[in-house]
KEKE-771967 format. One record per residue (C-alpha): residue number from 1; residue in three letters; chain; x, y, z. Coordinates in pm, whole numbers, plus 50000, padded with zeros to 5 digits. Last residue first. Layout:
<rs>
<r num="NUM" residu="ALA" chaine="A" x="X" y="Y" z="Z"/>
...
</rs>
This chain:
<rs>
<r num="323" residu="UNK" chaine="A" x="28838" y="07288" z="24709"/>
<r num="322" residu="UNK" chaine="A" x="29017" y="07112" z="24615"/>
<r num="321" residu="UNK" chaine="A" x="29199" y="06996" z="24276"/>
<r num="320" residu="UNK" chaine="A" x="29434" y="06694" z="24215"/>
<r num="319" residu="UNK" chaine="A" x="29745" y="06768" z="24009"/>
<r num="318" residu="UNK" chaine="A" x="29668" y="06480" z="23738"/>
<r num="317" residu="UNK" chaine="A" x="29744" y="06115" z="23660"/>
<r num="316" residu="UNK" chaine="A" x="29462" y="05982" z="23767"/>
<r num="315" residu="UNK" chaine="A" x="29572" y="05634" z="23697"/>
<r num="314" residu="UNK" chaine="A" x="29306" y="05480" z="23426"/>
<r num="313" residu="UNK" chaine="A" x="29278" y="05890" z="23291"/>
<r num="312" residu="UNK" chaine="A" x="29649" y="05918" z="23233"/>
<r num="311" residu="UNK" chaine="A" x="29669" y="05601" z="23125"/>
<r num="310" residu="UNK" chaine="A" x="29424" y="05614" z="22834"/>
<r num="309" residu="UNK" chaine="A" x="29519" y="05983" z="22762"/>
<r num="308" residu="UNK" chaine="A" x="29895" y="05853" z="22698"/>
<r num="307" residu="UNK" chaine="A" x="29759" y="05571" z="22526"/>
<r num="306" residu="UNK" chaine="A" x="29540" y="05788" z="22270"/>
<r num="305" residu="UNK" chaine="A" x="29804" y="06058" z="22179"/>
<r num="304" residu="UNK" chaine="A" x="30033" y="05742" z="22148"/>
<r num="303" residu="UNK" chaine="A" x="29788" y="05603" z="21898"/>
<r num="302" residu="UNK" chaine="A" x="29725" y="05907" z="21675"/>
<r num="301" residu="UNK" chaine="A" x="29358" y="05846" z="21620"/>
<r num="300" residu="UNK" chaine="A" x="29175" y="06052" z="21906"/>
<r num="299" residu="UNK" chaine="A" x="28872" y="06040" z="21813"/>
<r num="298" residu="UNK" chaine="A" x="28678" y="06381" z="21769"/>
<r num="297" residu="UNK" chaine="A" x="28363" y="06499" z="21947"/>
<r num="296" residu="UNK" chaine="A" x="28203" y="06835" z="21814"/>
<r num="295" residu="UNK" chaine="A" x="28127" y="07184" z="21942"/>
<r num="294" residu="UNK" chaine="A" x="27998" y="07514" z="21840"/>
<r num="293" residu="UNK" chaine="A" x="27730" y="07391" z="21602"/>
<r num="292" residu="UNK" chaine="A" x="27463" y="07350" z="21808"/>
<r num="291" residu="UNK" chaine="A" x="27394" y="07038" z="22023"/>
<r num="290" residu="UNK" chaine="A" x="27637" y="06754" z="22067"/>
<r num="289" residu="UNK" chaine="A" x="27517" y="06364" z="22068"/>
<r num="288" residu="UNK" chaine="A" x="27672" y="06168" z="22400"/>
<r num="287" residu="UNK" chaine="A" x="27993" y="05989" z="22274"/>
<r num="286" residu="UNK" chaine="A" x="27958" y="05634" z="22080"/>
<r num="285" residu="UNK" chaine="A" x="27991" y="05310" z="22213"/>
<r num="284" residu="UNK" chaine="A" x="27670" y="05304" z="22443"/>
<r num="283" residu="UNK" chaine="A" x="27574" y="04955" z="22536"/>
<r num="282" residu="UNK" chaine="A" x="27483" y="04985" z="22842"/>
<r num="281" residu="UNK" chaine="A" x="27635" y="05340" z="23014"/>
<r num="280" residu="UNK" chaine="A" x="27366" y="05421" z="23225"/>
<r num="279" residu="UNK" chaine="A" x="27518" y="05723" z="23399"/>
<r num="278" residu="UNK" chaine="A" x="27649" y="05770" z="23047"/>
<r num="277" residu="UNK" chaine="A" x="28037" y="05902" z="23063"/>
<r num="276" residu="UNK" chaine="A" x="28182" y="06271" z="23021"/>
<r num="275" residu="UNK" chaine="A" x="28530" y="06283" z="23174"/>
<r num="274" residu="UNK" chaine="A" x="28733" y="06634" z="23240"/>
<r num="273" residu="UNK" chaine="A" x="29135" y="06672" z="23236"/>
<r num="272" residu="UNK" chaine="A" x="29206" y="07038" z="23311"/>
<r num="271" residu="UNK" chaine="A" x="29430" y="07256" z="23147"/>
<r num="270" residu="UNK" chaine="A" x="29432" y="07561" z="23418"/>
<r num="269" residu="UNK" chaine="A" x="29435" y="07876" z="23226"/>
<r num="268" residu="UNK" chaine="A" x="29555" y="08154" z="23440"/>
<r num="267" residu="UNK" chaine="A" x="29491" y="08552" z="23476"/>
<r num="266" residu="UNK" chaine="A" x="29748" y="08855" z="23602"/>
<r num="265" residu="UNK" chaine="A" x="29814" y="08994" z="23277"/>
<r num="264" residu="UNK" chaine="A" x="29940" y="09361" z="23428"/>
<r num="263" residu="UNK" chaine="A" x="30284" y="09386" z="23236"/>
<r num="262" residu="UNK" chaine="A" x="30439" y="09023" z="23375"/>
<r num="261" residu="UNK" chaine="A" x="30211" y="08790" z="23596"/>
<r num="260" residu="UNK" chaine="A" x="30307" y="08514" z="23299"/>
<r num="259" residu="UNK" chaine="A" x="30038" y="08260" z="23398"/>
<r num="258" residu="UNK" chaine="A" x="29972" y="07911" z="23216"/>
<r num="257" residu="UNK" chaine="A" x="29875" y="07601" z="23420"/>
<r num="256" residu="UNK" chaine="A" x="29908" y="07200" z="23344"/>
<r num="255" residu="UNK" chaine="A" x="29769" y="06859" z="23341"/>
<r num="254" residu="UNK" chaine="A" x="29521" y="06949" z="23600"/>
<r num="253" residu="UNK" chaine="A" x="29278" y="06733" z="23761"/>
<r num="252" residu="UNK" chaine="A" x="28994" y="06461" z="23712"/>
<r num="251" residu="UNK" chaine="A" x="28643" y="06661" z="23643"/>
<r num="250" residu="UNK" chaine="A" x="28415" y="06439" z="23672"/>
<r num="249" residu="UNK" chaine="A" x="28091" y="06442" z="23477"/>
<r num="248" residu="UNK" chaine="A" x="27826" y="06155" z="23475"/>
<r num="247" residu="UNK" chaine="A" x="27560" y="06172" z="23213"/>
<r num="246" residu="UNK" chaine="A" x="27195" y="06163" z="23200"/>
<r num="245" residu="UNK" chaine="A" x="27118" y="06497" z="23328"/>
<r num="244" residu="UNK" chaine="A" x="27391" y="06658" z="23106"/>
<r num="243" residu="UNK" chaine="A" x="27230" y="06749" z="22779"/>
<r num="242" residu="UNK" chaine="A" x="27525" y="06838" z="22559"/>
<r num="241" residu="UNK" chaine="A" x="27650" y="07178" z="22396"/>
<r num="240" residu="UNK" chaine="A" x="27605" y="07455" z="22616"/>
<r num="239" residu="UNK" chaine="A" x="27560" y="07207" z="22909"/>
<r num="238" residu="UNK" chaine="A" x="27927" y="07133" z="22889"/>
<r num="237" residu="UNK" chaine="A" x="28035" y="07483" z="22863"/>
<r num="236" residu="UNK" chaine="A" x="27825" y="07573" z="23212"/>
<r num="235" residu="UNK" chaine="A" x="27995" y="07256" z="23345"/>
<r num="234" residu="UNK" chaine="A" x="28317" y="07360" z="23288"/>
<r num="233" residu="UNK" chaine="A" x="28300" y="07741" z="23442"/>
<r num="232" residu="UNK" chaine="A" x="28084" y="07590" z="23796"/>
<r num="231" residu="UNK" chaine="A" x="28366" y="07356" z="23857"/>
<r num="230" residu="UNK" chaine="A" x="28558" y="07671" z="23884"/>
<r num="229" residu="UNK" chaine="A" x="28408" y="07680" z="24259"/>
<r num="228" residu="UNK" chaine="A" x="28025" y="07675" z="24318"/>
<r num="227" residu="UNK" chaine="A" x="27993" y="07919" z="24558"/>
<r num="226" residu="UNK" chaine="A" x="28221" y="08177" z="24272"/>
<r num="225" residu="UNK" chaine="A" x="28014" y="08086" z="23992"/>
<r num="224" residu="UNK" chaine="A" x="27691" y="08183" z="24149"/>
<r num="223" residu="UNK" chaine="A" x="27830" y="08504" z="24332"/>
<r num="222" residu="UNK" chaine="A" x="27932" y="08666" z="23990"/>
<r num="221" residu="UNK" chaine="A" x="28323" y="08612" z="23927"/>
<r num="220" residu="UNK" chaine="A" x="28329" y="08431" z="23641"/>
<r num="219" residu="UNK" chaine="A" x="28544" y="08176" z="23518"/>
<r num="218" residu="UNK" chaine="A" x="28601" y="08182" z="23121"/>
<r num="217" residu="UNK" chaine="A" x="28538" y="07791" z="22950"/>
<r num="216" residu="UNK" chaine="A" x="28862" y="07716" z="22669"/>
<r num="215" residu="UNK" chaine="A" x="28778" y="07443" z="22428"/>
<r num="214" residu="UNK" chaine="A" x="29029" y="07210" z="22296"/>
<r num="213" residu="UNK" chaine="A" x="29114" y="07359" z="21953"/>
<r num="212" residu="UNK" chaine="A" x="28955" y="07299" z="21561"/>
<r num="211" residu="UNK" chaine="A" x="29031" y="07624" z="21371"/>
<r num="210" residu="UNK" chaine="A" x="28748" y="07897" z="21373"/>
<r num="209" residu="UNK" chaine="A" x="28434" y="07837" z="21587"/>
<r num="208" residu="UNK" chaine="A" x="28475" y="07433" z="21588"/>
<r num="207" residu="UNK" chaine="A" x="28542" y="07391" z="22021"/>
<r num="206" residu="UNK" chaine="A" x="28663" y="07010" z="22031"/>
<r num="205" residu="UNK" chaine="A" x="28545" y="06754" z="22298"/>
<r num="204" residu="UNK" chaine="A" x="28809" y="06456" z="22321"/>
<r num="203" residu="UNK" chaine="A" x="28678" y="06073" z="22191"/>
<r num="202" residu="UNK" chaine="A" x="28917" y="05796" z="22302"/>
<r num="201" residu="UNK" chaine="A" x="28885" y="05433" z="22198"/>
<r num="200" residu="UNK" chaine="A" x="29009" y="05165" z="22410"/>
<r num="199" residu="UNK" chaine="A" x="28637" y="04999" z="22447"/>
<r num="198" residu="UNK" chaine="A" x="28424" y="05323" z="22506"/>
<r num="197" residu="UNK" chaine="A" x="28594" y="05645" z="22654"/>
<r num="196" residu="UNK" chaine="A" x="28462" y="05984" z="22640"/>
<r num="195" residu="UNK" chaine="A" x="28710" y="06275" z="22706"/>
<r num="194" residu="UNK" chaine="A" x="28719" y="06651" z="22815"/>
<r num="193" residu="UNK" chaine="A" x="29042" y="06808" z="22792"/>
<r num="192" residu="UNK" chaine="A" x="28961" y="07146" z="22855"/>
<r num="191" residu="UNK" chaine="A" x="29142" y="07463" z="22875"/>
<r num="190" residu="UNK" chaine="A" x="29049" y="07676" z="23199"/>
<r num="189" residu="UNK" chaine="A" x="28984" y="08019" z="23245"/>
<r num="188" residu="UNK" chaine="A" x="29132" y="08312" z="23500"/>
<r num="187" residu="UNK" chaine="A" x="29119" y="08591" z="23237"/>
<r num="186" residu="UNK" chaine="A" x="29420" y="08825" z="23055"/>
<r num="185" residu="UNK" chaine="A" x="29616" y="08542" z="22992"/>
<r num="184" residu="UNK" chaine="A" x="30022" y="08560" z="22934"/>
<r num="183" residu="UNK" chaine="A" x="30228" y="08267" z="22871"/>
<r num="182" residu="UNK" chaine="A" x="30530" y="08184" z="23144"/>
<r num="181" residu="UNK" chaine="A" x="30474" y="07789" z="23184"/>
<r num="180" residu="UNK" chaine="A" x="30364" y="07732" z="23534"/>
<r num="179" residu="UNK" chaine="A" x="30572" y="07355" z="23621"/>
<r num="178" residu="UNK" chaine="A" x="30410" y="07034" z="23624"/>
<r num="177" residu="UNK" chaine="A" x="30655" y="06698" z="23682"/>
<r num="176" residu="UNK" chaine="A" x="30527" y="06385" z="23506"/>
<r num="175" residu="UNK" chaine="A" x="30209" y="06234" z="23734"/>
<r num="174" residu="UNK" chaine="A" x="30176" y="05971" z="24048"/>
<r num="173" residu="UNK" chaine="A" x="30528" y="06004" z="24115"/>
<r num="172" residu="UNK" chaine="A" x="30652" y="05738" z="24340"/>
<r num="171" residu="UNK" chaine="A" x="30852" y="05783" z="24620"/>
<r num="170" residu="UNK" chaine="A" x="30942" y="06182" z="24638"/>
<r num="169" residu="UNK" chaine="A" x="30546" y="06175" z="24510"/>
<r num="168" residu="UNK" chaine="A" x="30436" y="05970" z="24824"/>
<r num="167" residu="UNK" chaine="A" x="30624" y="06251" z="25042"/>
<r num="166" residu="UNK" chaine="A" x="30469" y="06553" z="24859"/>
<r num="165" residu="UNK" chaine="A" x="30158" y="06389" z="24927"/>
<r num="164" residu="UNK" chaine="A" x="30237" y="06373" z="25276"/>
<r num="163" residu="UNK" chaine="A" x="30362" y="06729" z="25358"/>
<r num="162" residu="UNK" chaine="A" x="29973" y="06847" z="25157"/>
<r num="161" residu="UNK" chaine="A" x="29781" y="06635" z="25379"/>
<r num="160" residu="UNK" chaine="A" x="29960" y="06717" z="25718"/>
<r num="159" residu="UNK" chaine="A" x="29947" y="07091" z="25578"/>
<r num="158" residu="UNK" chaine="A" x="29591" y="07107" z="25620"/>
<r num="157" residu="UNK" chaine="A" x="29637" y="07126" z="26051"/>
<r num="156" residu="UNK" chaine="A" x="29657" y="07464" z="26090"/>
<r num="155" residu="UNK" chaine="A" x="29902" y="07707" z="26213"/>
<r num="154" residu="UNK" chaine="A" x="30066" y="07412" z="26404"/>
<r num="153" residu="UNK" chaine="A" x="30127" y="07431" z="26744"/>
<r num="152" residu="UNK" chaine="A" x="30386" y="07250" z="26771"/>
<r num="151" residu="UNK" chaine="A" x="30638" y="07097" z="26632"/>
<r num="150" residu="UNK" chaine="A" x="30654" y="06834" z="26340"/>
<r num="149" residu="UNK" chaine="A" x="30742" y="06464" z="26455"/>
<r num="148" residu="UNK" chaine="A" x="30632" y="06229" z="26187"/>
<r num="147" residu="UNK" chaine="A" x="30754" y="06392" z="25908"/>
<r num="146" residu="UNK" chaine="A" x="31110" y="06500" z="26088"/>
<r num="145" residu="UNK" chaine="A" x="31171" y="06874" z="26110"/>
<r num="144" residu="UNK" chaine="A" x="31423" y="07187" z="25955"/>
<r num="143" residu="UNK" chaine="A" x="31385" y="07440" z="26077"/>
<r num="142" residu="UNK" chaine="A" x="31252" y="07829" z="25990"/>
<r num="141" residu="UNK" chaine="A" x="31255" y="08133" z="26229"/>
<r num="140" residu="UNK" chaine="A" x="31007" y="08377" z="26363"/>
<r num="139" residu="UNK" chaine="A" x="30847" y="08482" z="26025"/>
<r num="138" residu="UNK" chaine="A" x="30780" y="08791" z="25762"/>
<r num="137" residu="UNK" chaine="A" x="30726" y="09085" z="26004"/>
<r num="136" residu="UNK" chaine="A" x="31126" y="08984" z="26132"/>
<r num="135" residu="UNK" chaine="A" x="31284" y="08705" z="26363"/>
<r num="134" residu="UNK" chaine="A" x="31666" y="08707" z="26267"/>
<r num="133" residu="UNK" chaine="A" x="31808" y="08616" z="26610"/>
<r num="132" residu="UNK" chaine="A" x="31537" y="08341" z="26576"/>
<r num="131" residu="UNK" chaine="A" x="31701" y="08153" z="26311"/>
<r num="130" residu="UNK" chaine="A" x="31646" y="08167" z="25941"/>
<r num="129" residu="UNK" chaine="A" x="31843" y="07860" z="25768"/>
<r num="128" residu="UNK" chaine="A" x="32108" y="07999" z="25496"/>
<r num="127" residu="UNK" chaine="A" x="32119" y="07993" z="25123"/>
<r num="126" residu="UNK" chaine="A" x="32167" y="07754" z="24923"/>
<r num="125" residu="UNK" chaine="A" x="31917" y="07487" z="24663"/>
<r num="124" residu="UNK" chaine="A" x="31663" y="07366" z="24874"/>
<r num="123" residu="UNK" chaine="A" x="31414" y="07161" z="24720"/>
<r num="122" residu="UNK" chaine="A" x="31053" y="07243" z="24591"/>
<r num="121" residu="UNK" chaine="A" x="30728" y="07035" z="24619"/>
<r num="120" residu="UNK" chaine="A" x="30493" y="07275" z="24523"/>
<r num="119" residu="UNK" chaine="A" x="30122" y="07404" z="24679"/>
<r num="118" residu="UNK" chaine="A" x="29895" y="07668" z="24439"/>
<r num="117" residu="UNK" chaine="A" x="29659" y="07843" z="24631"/>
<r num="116" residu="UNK" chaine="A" x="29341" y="07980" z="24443"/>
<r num="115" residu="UNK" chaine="A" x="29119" y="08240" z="24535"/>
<r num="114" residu="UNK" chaine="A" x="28922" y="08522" z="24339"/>
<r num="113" residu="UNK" chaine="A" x="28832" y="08196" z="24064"/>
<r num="112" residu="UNK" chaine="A" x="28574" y="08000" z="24352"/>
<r num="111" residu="UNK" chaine="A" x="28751" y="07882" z="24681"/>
<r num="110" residu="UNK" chaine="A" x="29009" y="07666" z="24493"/>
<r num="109" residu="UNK" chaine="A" x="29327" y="07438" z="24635"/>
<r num="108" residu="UNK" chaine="A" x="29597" y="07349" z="24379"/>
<r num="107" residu="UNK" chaine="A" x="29775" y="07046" z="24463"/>
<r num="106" residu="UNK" chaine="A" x="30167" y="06922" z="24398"/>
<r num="105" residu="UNK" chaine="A" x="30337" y="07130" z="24140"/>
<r num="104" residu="UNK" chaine="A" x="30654" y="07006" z="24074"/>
<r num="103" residu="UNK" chaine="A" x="31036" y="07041" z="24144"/>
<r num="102" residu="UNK" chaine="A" x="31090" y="07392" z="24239"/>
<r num="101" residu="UNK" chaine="A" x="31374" y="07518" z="24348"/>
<r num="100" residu="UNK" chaine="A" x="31482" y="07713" z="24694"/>
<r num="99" residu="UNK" chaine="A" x="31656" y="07957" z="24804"/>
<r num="98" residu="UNK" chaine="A" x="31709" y="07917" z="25185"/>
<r num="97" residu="UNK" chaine="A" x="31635" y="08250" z="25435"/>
<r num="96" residu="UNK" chaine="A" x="31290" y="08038" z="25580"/>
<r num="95" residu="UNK" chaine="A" x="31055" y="08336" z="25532"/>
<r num="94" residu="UNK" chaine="A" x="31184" y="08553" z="25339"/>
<r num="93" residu="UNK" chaine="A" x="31394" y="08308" z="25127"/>
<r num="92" residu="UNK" chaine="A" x="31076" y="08076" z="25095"/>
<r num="91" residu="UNK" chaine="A" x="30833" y="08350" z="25013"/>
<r num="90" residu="UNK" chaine="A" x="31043" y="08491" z="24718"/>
<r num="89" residu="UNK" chaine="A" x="31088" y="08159" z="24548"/>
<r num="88" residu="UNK" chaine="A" x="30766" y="08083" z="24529"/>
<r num="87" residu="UNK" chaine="A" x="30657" y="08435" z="24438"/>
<r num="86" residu="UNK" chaine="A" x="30918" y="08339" z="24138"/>
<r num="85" residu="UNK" chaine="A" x="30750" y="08018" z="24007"/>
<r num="84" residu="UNK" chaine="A" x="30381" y="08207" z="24014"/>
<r num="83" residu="UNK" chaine="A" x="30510" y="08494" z="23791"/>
<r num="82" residu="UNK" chaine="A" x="30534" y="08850" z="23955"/>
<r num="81" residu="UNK" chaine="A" x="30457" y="09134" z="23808"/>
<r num="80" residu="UNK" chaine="A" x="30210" y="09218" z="24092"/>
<r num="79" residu="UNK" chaine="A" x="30242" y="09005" z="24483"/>
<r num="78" residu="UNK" chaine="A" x="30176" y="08642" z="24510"/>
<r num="77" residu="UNK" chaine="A" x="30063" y="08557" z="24828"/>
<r num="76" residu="UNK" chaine="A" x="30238" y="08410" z="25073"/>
<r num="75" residu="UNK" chaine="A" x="30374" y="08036" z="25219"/>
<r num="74" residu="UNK" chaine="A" x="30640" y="07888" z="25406"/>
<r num="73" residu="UNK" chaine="A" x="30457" y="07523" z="25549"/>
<r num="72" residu="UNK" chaine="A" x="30325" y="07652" z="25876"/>
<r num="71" residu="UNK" chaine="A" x="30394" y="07676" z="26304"/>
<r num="70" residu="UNK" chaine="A" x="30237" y="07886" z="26522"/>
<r num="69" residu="UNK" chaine="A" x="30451" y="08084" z="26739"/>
<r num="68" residu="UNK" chaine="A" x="30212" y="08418" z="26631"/>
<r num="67" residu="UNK" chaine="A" x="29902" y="08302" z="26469"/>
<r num="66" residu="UNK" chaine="A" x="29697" y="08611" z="26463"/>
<r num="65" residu="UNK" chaine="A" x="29957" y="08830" z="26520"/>
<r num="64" residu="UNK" chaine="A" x="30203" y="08736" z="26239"/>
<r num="63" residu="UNK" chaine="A" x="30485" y="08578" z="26277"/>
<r num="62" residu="UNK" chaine="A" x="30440" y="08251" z="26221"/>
<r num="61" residu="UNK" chaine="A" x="30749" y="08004" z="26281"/>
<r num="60" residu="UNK" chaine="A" x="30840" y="07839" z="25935"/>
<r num="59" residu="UNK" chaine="A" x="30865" y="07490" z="25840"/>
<r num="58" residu="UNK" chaine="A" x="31119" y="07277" z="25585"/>
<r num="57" residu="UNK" chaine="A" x="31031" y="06906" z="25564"/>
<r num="56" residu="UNK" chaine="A" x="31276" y="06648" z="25651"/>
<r num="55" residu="UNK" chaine="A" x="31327" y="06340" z="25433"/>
<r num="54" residu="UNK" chaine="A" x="31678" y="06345" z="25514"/>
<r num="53" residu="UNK" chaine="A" x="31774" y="06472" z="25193"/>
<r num="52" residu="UNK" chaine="A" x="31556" y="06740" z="25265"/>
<r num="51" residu="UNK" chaine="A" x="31198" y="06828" z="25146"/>
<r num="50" residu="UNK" chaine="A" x="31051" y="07143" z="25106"/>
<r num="49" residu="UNK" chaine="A" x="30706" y="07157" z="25086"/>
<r num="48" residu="UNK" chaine="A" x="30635" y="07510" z="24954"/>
<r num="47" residu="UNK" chaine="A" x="30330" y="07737" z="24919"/>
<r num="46" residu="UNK" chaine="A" x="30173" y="08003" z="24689"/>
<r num="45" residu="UNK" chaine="A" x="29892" y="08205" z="24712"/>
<r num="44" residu="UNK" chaine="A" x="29670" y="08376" z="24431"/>
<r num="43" residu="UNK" chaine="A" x="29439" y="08650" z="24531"/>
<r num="42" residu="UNK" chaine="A" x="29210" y="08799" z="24218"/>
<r num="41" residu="UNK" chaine="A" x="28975" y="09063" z="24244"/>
<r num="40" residu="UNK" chaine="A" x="29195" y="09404" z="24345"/>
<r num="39" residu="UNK" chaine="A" x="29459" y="09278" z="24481"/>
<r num="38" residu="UNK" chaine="A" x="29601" y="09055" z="24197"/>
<r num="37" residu="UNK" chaine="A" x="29416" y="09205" z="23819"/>
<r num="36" residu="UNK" chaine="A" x="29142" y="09032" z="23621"/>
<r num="35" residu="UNK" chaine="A" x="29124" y="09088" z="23243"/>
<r num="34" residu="UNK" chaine="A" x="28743" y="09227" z="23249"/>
<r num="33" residu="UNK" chaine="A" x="28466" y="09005" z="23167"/>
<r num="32" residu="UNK" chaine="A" x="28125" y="09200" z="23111"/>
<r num="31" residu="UNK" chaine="A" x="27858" y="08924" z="23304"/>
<r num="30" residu="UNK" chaine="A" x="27546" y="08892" z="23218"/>
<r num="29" residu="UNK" chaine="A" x="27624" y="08494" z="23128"/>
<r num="28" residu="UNK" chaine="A" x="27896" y="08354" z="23215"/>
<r num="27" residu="UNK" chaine="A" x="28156" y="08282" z="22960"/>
<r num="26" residu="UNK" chaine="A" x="28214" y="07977" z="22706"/>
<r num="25" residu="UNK" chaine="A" x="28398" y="07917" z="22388"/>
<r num="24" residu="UNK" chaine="A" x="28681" y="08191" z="22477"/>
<r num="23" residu="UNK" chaine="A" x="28951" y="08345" z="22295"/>
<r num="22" residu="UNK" chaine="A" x="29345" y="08397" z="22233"/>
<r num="21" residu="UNK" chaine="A" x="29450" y="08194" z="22472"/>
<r num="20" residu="UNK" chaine="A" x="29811" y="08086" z="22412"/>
<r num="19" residu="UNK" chaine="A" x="29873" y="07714" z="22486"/>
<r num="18" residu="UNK" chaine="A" x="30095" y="07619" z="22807"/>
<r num="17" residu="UNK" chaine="A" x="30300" y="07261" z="22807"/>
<r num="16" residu="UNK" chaine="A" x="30232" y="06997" z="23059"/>
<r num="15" residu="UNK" chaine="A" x="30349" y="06752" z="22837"/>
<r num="14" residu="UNK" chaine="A" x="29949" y="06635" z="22770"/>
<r num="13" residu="UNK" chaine="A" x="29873" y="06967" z="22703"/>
<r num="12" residu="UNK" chaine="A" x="30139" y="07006" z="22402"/>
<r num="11" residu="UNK" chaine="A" x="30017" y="06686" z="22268"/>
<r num="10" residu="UNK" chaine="A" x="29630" y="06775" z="22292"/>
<r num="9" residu="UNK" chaine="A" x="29754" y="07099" z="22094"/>
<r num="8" residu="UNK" chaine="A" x="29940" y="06908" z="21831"/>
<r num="7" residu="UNK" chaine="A" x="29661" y="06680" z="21781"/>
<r num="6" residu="UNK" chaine="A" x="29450" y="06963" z="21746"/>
<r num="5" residu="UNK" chaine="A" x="29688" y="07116" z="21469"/>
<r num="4" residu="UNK" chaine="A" x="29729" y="06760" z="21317"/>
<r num="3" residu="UNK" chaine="A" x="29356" y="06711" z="21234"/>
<r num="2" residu="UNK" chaine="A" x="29303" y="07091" z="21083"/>
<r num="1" residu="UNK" chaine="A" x="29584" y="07010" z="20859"/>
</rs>
């Protein structure tokens, strides 16, 4: 029973679907976690390429007085009570007047758990193009301009990045579509899916304290963790149960986010896709030996389970992370 309920849960991730969190298996050290709470020490921010049938993208003339006539992707930050899909949705109709829906999550950008911008491909879906005879606090006006040719100046020049990748996933999706599912969490953690691979076999890293589940690492907020990024989160759970200075770790991407924003549960779990490998890998078949009793590997013996983790690893088939 124990067997199918993880196998279960690695399904679920794997379809981008959310998990409730009802504990962690790692959190900093020294520090009393507190469920975290938007404008006070958590900022999320949201942003929208919006692509047309004409393989336009959707822009927004600043407002605002430090980059006033600048030019930017419609973006904001989330506001309380709010979930992630529906700050989306607000931004683009006050800035650009069109209503908009979202297709996929495209990037998330990271400086340390306090800041994280989440970027979507979205379409438009009705309303009516802002023009300048409706400049307001929120923007200028909004258009509607070529990939190659997008006006100037530009706000800043990140958005070149985040317009094309929303233009090679129009093409050829590089992952299944991600969408926030609406599941509350108190902390900003992160669910891991962290694999060893040896000759089409597929180990995942289980946490053992109660049922067998994918283990869930708490970010911190002390200055450490947040320098370091939410990196900092999976590799202090890693080197609570393995010794790490002769392995390689990567973490890959996301394969889904939970957030509900709904009666003051303002945290995420990002489900993250993590790979443990021997820097010297020789003839290793077997996973790196765990410490404690906390953790354990366990193959992955359903055989779509494995193939779907195979090929999700062998094509990075994640929301990339930045930082």
């Amino acid at each position: 029973m124990a067997s199918e309920a993880l196998e279960g849960e690695l399904a679920a991730v794997l379809g981008g679907q959310g998990l409730c969190v009802h504990s962690c298996d790692s959190e900093p050290v020294g520090e009393l976690l507190a469920p975290v709470r938007l404008r006070r020490n958590v900022c999320y921010v949201v942003l929208a390429v919006c692509l047309n049938e004409q393989d336009e993208v959707l822009l927004i003339q600043e407002a605002k007085k430090e980059c006033h006539g600048s030019w930017y992707l419609p973006a904001g930050r989330m506001e309380p009570g709010e979930t992630i899909v529906e700050a989306l949705q607000r931004e683009v109709k006050e800035e650009a007047g069109l209503h908009c829906q979202p297709l996929t999550l495209l990037s998330v950008e990271e400086r340390g758990p306090s800041w994280i911008r989440f970027t979507f491909l979205a379409r438009p879906t009705g309303g009516v193009l802002k023009t300048s005879n409706e400049a307001d606090a929120e923007s200028l006006q909004a258009g509607w301009y070529p990939r190659t040719s997008l006006p100037t100046p530009l706000r800043a020049r990140d958005i070149l990045h985040l317009v094309e990748l929303a233009a090679q996933y129009r093409h050829q999706a590089r992952h299944p579509p991600i969408l926030p599912q609406e599941l509350p969490c108190s902390l900003v953690c992160q669910r891991l899916v962290a694999t060893f691979t040896s000759v089409r076999t597929v180990w995942v890293l289980v946490g053992t304290e109660g049922v067998p589940h994918l283990p869930i690492t708490a970010c911190g907020f002390a200055p450490t963790e947040q320098r370091g990024g939410i990196k900092v989160a999976i590799l202090r759970l890693l080197q609570e149960c393995l010794t790490l200075h002769h392995l390689a770790v990567e973490t890959k991407g996301l394969l889904g986010l939970q957030h509900l924003g709904k009666d003051h549960t303002d945290g995420v779990c990002l489900n993250v896709l993590v790979t443990v490998a021997f820097r010297n890998p020789g003839i290793q078949n077997e996973p790196p030996k765990v410490r404690g009793e906390n953790f354990s590997w366990r193959k992955v013996m359903e055989e779509d389970l494995q193939s779907q983790l195979l090929r999700r690893l062998q094509e990075t088939s994640v929301v990339p992370v930045n930082r």
